[in-house]
C-alpha positions as CSV (number, residue, x, y, z in Angstrom):
1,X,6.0,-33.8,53.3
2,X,3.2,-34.8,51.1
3,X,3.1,-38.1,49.1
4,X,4.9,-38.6,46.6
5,X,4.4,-40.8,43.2
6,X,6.9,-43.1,42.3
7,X,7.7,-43.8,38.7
8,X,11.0,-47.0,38.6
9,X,11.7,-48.6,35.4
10,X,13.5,-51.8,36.2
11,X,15.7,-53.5,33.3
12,X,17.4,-57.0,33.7
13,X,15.7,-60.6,33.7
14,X,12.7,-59.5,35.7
15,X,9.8,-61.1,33.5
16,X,8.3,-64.7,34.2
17,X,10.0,-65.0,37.6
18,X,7.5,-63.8,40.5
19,X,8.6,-60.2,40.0
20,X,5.5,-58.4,40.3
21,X,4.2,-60.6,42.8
22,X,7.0,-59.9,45.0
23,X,7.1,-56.0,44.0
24,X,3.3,-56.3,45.2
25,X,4.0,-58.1,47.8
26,X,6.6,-55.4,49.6
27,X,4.7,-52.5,48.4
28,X,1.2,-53.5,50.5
29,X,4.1,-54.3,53.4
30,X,5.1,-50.9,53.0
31,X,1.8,-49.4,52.6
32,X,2.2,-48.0,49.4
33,X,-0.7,-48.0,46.7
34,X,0.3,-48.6,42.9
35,X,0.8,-51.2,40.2
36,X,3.7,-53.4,38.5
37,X,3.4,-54.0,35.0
38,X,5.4,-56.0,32.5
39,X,6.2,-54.1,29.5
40,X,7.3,-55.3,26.1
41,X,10.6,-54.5,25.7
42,X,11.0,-57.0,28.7
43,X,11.3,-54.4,31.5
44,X,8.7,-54.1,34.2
45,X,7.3,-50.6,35.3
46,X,6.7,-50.0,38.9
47,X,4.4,-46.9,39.8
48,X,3.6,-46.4,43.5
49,X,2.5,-43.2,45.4
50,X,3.2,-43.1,48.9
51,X,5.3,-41.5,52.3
52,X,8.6,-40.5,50.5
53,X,10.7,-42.9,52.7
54,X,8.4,-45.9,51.9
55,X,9.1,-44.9,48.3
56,X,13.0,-45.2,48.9
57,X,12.3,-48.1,50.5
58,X,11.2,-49.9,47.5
59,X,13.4,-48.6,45.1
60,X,16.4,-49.6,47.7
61,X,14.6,-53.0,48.0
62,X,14.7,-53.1,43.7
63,X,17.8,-52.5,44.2
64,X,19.1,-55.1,46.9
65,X,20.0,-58.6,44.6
66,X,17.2,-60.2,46.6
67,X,14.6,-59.8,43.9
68,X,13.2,-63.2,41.8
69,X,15.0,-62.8,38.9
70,X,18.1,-60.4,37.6
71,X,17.8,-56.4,38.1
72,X,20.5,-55.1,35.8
73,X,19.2,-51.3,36.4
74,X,16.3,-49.6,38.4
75,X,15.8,-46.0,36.5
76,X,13.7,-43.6,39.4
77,X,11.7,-40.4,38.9
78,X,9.4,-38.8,41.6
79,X,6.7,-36.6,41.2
80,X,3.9,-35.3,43.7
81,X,0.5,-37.9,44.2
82,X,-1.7,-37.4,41.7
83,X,-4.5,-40.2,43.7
84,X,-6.3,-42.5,42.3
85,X,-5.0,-45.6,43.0
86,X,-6.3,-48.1,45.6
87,X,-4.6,-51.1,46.4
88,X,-1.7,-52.2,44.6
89,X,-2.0,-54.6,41.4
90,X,-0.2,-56.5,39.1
91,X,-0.6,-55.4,35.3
């Protein structure tokens, strides 16, 4: 299967508390390319294209209750790569 682009709103207490940085973090683990960005309504948006599985991976691992912070709800939609991303970047 083709890559896939990951689009997860996460709502809760996930601003000011290393979330990003960790989000970044797993995502590079998991070979996934992307960004994290705060947004101001307080949630964070987390954008990733990648191997479907690695995708699930990190929306499971937003998921878990190990994340800095509180995730109250992770809100996933999944559409095919559209490229050009390198790296993955905190915003």
């Amino acid at each position: 299967m083709s890559d896939q682009r990951l689009s997860a709103w996460v709502h809760g207490h996930v601003q000011g508390v290393g979330f990003r940085w960790w989000t970044r973090s797993l995502a590079l683990e998991l070979g996934l390319v992307g960004y994290a960005s705060n947004q101001a309504d307080g949630r964070v948006l987390v954008v990733a294209e990648g191997a479907v599985d690695k995708l699930e991976a990190l929306v499971d691992a937003l998921r878990s209750g190990a994340t800095p912070g509180v995730v109250d709800l992770v809100v996933e939609s999944y559409e095919p790569a559209r490229g050009g991303l390198t790296g993955f970047v905190e915003r």
